[in-house]
GUNUGU-514244 format. One record per residue: residue in one letter; x, y, z of N, C-alpha, C in turn. Coordinates in Angstrom, 2 decimals. Example, Ala and Ser with C-alpha at 12.3 -4.5 7.8 and 13.67 -1.06 7.14 Angstrom:
2
{r "A" {13.19 -5.69 7.80} {12.30 -4.50 7.80} {13.20 -3.30 7.80}}
{r "S" {12.85 -2.25 7.08} {13.67 -1.06 7.14} {12.90 0.03 7.87}}
This chain:
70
{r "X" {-5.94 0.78 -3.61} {-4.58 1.13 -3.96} {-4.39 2.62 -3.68}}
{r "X" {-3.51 3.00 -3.24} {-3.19 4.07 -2.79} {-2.52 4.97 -3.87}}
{r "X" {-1.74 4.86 -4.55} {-1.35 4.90 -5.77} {-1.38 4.68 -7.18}}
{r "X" {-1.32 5.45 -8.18} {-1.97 4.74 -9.29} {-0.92 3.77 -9.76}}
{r "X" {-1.00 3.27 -10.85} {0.32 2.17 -11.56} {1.06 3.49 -12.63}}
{r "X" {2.50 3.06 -12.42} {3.65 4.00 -12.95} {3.50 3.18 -13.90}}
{r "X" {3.78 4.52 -14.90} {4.36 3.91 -16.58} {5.61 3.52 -16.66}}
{r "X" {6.02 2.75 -17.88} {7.44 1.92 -17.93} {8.42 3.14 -18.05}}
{r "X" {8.38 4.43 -18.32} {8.82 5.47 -18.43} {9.44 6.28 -16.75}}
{r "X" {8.30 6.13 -16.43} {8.01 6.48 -15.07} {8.96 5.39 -13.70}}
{r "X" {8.72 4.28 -14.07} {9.32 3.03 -13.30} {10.69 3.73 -13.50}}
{r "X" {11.34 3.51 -15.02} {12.46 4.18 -14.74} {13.54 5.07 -14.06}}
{r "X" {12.49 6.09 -13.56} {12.88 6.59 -12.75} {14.04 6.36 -11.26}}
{r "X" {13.00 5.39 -11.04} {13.14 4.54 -9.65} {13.76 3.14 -9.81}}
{r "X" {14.20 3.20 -10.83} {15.30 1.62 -11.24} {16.42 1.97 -10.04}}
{r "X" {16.81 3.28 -9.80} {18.25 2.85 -8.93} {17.84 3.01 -7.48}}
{r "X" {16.58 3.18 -7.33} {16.52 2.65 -5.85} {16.01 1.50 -5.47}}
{r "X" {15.55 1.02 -6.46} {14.82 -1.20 -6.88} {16.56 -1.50 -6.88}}
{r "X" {17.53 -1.38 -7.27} {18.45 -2.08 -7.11} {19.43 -1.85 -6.03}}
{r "X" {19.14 -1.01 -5.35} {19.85 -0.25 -4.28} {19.34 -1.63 -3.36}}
{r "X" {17.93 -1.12 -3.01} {17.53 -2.10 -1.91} {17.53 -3.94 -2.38}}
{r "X" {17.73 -3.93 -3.30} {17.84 -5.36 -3.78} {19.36 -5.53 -2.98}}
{r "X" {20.08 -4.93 -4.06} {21.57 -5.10 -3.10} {21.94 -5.02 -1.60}}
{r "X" {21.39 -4.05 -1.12} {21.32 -4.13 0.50} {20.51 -5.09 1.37}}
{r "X" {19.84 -6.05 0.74} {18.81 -6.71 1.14} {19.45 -8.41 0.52}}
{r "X" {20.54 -8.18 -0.15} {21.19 -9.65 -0.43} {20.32 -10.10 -1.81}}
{r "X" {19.65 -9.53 -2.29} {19.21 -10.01 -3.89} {20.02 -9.82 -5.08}}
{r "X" {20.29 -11.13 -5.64} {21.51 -10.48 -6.93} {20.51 -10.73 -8.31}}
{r "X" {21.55 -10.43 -9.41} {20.56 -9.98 -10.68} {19.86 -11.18 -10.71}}
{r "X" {21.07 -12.50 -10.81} {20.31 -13.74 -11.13} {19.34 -14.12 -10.40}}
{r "X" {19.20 -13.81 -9.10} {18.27 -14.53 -7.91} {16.86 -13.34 -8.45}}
{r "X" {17.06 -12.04 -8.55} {15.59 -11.07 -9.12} {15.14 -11.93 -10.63}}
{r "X" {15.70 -11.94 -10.96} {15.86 -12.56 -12.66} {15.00 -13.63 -12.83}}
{r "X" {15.60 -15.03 -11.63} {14.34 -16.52 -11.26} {13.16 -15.85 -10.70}}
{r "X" {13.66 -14.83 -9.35} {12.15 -14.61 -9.05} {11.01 -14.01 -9.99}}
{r "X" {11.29 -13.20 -10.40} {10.20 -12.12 -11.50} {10.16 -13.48 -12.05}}
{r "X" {10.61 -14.46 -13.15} {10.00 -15.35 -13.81} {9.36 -16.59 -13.13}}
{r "X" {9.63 -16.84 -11.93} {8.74 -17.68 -10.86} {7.93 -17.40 -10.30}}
{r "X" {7.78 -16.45 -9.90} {7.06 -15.49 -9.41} {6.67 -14.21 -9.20}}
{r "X" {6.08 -14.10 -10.34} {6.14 -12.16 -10.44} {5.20 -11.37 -9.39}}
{r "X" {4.20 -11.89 -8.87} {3.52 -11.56 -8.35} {4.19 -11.29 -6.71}}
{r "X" {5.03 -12.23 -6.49} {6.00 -11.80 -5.46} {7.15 -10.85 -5.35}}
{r "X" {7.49 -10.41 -6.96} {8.50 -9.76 -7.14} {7.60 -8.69 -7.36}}
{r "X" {6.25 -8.38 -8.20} {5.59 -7.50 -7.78} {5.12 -6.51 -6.47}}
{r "X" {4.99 -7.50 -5.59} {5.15 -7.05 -4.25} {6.53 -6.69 -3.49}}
{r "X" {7.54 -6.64 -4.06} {8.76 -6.46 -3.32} {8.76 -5.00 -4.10}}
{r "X" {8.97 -4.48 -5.69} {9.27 -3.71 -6.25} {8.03 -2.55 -5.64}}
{r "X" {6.94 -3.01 -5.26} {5.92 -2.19 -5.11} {6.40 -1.33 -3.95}}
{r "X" {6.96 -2.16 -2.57} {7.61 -1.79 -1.27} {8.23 -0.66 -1.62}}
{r "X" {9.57 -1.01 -2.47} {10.06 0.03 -2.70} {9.88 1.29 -3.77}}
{r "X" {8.68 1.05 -4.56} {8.23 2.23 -5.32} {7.18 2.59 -4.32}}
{r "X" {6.33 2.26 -3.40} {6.03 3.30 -2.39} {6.32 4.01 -1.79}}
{r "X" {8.09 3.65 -1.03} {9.27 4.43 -0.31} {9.15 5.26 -1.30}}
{r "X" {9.82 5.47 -2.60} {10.42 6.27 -2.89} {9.43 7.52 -3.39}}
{r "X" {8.10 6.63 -4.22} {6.83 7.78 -3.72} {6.54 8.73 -2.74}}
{r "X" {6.71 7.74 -1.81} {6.36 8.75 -0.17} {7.39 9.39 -0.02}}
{r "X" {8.48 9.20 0.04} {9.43 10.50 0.45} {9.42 11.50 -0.76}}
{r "X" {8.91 11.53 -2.21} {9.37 12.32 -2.75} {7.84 13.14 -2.49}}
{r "X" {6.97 12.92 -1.99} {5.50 13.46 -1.82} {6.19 14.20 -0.05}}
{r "X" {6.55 14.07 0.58} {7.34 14.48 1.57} {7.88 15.71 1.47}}
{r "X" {9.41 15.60 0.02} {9.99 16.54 -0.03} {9.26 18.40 -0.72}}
{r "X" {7.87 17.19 -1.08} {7.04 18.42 -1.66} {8.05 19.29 -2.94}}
{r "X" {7.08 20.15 -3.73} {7.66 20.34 -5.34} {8.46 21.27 -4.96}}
{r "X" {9.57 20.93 -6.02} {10.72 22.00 -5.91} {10.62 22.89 -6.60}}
{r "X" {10.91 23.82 -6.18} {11.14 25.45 -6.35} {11.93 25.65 -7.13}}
{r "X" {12.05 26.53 -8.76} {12.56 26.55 -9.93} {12.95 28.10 -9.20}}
{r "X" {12.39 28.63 -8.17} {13.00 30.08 -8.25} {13.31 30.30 -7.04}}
{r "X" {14.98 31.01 -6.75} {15.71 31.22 -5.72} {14.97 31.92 -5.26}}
{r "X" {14.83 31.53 -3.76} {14.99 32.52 -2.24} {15.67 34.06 -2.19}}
{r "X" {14.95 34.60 -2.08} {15.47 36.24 -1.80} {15.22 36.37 -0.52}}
């Protein structure tokens, strides 16, 4: 694993880009809703997709700077 496992705190974070790509990808609440309870392990792997994206680009944008540019 390339990553460690996010806390439920942490997941939070990244709730609005799990529903972003759900929506752009044609998944509605009810259809995530059957899957996670039919199959979580598949919905595990979809949410993972996109908590890697959003990992990797924010490891990308590298830490932000609390102090202005002079």
């Amino acid at each position: 694993m390339k990553y460690r496992i996010l806390s439920d705190e942490e997941l939070q974070h990244l709730e609005g880009d799990l529903k972003a790509f759900l929506i752009i990808n044609g998944v509605h609440g009810e259809e995530w809703a059957k899957l996670n309870q039919e199959d979580p392990q598949k919905a595990a792997g979809i949410s993972g997709v996109v908590l890697r994206s959003g990992i990797t680009n924010s490891v990308r944008k590298g830490p932000v700077s609390r102090t202005p540019h002079t």
